[in-house]
Each structure stands twice: as structure tokens, then as C-alpha cells.
N, C-alpha and C positions, 0 to 999 in steps of 0.2 A: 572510419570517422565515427565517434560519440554524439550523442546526446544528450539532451538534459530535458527530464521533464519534472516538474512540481506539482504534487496535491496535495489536497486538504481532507480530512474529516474530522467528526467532532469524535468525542467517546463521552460517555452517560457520566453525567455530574453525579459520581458517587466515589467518593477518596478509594471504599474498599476494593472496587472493581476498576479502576485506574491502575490500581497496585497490582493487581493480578494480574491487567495486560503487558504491566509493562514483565512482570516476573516470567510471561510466555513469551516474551519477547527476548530476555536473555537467555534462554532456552529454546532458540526458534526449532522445531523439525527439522529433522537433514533433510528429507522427502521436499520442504518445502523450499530449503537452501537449493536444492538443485534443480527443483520447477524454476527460479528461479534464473538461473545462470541458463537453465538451457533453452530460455526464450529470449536470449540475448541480454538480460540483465546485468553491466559488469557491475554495478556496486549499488547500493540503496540505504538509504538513512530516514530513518524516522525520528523525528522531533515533537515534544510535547509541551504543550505552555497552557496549564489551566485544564481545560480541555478538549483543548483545537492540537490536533496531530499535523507537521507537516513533512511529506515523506517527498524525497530528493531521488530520484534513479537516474542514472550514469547506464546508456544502452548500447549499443552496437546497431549495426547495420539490418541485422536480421530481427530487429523487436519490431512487431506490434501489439498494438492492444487487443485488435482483432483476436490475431494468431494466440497471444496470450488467454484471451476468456477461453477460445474453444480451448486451449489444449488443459487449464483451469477445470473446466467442466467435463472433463477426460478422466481425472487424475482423483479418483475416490480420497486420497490422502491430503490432497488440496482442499477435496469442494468440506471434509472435515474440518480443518486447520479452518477455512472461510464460515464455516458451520458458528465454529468456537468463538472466534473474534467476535462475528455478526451481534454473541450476547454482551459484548462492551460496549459495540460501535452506536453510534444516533446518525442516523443520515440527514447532509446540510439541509435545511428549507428550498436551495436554490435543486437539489439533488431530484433527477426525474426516479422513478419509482423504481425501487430495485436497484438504484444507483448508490456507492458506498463511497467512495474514493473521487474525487472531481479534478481535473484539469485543471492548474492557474493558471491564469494568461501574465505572459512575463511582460511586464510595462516599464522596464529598466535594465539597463547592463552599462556598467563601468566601462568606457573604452579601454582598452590594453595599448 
């Protein structure tokens, strides 16, 4: 069985460096595609409007966030890749410290 989770971050009001993130982002690392997948991730999209990011992941049974940070802070080619972004990213107001990416609380869903 899937899940779905949603967050948000902002990235630094500056057009230049907007354009770079997204230009690493069509070019993501394999290293980072497969950190990815092999913490349960089956699919993840990020969205961008102005400068609010909002990233969609589609998981599996075996994801946590938990399991995700430590194996993140395992993986030298990750905590790089997070190094790299870290100089785009602004973390929200609501974000406790050290926190990049925040959790939405879903407050709607279309019945099926």
C-alpha cells in the first residue's frame, strides 16, 4: 500500500539561483535517484510557483522519515547533493532549526 506525503520550502528570491536549482534538478545525481528509491520512495515531484517549492512523494510500506535522515546522513554523496541545494533553499518561518522541507497537513480530499 502507498502513500502520499506533501512539503513545502521556499528557495532564496533570486531569479539567478532559482534557475540553477531547477537546472540540478533536471540533472538530479543517480547516487541521489537511488538514495531515493531505496528508502521506499516510488515517485516524487517537485513544484515550483514564485518561490514556494512543493514536493509530492508516492512511498511504500518501508519509508520513513526517520529511516530516511539516518541513512541521508550515511551516504557522503547525499549529505553533498543536501550541502548543494542547502545554498538555494530559505527555510519557512514556521521551520524549527535545521529543518528544510516541512510536512502539509492535508485538510481536503475529493471523495472517489
Amino acid at each position: 500500500m502507498s502513500r502520499r506525503y506533501c512539503l513545502t520550502l521556499d528557495l532564496k528570491d533570486d531569479p539567478r539561483l532559482i534557475a540553477e536549482y531547477k537546472r540540478h534538478h533536471e540533472r538530479i545525481w543517480p547516487e541521489i535517484t537511488t538514495s531515493l528509491k531505496d528508502s521506499g520512495i516510488e515517485d516524487a515531484e517537485i513544484y515550483l510557483w514564485g518561490t514556494r517549492l512543493f514536493m509530492i512523494l508516492e512511498v511504500n510500506d518501508r519509508f520513513s522519515f526517520e529511516a530516511k535522515a539516518r541513512a541521508d546522513e550515511a551516504n557522503p554523496k547525499v549529505r553533498e547533493w543536501e550541502a548543494l541545494m542547502g545554498e538555494y533553499q530559505r527555510e519557512l518561518p514556521q521551520a524549527k532549526t535545521g529543518e528544510k522541507w516541512i510536512l502539509m497537513e492535508k485538510i481536503f480530499q475529493l471523495e472517489r
